[in-house]
N, C-alpha and C positions, 0 to 999 in steps of 0.2 A: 419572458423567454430567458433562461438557461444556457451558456455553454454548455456547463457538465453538472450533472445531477448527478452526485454519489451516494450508494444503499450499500449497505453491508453493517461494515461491526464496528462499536468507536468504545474506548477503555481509558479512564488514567492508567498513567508512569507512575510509579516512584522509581527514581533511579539515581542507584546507590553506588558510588564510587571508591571502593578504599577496601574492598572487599574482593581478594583473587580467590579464583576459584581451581582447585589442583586436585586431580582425579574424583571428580566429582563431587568433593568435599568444600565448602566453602570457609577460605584460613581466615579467621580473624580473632585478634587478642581480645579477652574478656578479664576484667577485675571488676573487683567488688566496686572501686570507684566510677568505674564508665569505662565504656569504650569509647573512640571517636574514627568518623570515617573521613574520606578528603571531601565529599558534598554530595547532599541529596538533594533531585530536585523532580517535585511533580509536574509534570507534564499530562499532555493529551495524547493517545496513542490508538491503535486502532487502525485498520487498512484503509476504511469509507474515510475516518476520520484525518485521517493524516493527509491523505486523498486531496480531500475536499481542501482543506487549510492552505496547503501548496497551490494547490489550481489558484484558488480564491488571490495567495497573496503573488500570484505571479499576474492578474490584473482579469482574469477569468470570472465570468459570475455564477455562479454556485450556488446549489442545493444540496443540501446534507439531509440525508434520510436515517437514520440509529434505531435503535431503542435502546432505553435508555430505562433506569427505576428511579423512580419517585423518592430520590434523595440526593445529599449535598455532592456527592461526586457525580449524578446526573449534569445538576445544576452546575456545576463546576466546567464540563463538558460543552454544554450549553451557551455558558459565559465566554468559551475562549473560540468556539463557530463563532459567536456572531463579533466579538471584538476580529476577527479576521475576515470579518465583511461577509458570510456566510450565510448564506441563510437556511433559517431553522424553522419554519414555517413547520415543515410536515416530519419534526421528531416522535417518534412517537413514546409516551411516559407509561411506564406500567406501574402501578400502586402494588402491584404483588413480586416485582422482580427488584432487584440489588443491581447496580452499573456495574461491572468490572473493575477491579482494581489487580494492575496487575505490578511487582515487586521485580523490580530489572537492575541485576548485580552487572556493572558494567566494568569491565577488566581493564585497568589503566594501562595493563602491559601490551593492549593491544586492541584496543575499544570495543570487544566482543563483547556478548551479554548474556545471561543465562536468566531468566523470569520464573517467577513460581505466583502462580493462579488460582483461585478458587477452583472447588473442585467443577462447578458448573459456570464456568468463564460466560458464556456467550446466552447474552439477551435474543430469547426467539419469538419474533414480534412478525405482523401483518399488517400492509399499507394496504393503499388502492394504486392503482395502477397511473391512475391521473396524474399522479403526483410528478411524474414527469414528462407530463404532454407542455411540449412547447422546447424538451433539450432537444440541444445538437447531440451532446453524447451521455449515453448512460454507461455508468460504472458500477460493478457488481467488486464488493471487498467483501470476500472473495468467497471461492465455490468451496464445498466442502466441510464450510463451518455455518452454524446458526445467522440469518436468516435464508443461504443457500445451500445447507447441507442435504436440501430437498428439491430432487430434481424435478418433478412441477412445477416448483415456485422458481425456479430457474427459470425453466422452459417459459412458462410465462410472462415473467418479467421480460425477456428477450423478446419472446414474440413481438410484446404490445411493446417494446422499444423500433423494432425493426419494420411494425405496421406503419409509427409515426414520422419514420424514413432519417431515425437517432443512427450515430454510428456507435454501437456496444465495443465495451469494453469490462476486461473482465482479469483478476488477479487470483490467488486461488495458495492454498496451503498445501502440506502435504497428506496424499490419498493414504488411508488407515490400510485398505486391503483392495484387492482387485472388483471386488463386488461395488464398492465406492467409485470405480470410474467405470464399471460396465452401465452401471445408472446413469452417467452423465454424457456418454457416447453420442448421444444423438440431439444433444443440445451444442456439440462446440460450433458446427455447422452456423448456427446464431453470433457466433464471436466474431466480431471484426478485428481487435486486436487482443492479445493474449500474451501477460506478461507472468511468467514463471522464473523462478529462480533458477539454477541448476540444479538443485538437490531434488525441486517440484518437478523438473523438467526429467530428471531419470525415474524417480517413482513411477509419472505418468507413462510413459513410454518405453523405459525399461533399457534405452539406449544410456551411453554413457560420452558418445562424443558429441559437443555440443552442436554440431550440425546433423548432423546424424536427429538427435533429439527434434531439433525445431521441423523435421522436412516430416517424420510420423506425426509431431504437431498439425502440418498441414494436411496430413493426408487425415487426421481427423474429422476435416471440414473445418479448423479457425483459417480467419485469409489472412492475418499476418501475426508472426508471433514476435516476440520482444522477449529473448532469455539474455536474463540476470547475471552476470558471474562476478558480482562484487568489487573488490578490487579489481580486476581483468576484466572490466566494461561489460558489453551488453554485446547480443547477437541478433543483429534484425534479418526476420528472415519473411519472403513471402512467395508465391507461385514465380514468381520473376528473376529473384537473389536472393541469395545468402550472404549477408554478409559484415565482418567483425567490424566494432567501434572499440576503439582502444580505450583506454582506460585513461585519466585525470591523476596527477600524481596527488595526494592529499595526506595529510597526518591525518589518521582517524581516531578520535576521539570516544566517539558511542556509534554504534551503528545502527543504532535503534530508528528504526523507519527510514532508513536509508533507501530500499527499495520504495518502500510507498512515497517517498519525494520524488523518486527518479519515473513512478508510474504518472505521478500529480502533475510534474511538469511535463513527461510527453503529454497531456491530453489538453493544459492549457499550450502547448506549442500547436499541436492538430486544430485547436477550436480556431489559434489566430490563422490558419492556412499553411503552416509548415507543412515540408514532404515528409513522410516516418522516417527517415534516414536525418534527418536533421531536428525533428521530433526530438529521436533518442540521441542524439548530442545535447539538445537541448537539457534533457533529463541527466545525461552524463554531469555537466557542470553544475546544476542546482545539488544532486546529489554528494557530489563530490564536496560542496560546501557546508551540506549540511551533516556529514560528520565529525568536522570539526569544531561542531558544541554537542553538549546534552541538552537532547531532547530530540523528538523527530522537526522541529520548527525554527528553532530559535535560529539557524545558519543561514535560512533560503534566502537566498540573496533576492534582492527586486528585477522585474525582466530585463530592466536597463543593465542591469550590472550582466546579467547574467548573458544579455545578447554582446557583450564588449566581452566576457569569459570567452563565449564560443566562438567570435572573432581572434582571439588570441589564440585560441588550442587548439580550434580546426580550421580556420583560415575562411568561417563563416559570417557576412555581414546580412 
């Protein structure tokens, strides 16, 4: 048995530090001798994948779902699930696909990141269903993109999660065009929890004040959303309340899965019995720590640390 089973999309990092990026242009000195940067470092990346990592190292037991190609950055992918206790049981390998690599210039001035991707980033692979009879929760990283850019296989996944009486969860990128979420309209109804960023959360719905955003969330049919707003905390919102979780003061470093830390630790907070309001505190401080390194992982502090954090900054034991 499973806390959380996570499907979706997993990629290496390279992530490049020494390198600002000024209207679009990326500045950096070139001679004939070399150039040099302040440090690159590969990492694993990926929403399922980052997902999965945090749950796992926050004391949750995990299944990670991917595809993945039948090569050394698969394998490389592979290596650092299961060194984070993950399990890899049902990855699935394609002999005819390439894994993702994707190239992430991280701005010192201010830890943003800009990535540039193969032209076909995302591995589109097919599991069975099985594969997560026996979670508490399933996570879908995320809708929109390969392997749920396809709203049957959404639909699906959710059903047979919600037959097995899993509580869904689900993250999601930004919608291309309106035709892209008239397709997904009758699947949020399936979402238990629903974490959008703000920039995902106005595409979707067209609103631009954050409460505003989350209450057409609901009226989609998800039962509680969880929006993003980065530095300025998260908004949990459900049929009950709306309402703001301030934000963690932190140097940020890389922000590179920042988000997918702060979704990883609400779900391993939800699997131990936390309420969603403390959930997303929870996910406040691991995230908060984890952009002060590169990489989406290397920061996440352990539960103990992180339940003595949220005793300190929300007066939470």
């Amino acid at each position: 048995m499973f806390d959380v089973v996570c499907i979706g999309f997993g990629c290496v990092d390279v992530l490049v530090r020494g390198v600002e990026v000024n209207n679009d242009i990326a500045a950096v000195k070139f001679d004939s001798a070399g150039s040099y940067l302040a440090s690159v470092v590969v990492s694993h990346g990926g929403d399922a994948m980052n997902e999965a990592i945090t749950a796992s190292k926050l004391g949750s037991r995990v299944k990670l779902v991917i595809g993945i190609g039948n090569d050394d950055s698969g394998k490389y992918l592979i290596s650092s699930a299961r060194q984070a206790g993950v399990d890899i049981s049902d990855i699935v390998i394609l002999d005819e696909k390439e894994t993702c690599v994707s190239t992430n210039l991280i701005q010192e001035s201010n830890g943003e990141r800009y990535y540039f991707r193969t032209e076909e980033p995302f591995v589109n692979y097919s599991w069975n269903n099985s594969v997560i009879d026996g979670a508490r929760i399933v996570s879908l990283g995320s809708l929109f993109i390969p392997p749920f850019h396809d709203a049957d296989v959404v639909r699906d996944t959710l059903g047979y999660a919600k037959s097995i009486g899993a509580v869904t969860c689900a993250d999601t990128k930004l919608i291309e065009n309106a035709d892209s979420l008239k397709s997904m309209l009758a699947i949020f109804s399936d979402i238990d929890y629903f974490f959008p960023n703000y920039d995902e959360g106005v595409k979707l719905t067209g609103e631009t004040d954050p409460k505003r955003i989350i209450v057409k969330l609901l009226d989609y049919g998800v039962g509680n959303v969880v929006l993003k707003l980065g530095g300025d905390g998260c908004v949990y919102g459900s049929a009950k309340e709306v309402v703001k979780i301030r934000p963690i003061a932190s140097k940020m470093i890389d922000s590179t899965g920042a988000g997918d830390s702060f979704m990883g630790a609400f779900m391993a907070a939800l699997a131990s019995g936390m309420t969603p309001l403390d959930c997303a505190k929870f996910g406040n401080v691991v995230a908060s720590r984890t952009i002060r390194e590169v990489g989406a992982s290397k920061g996440i502090p352990s539960r103990e640390e992180t339940l003595i954090l949220m005793k300190e900054e929300y007066g939470i034991s």
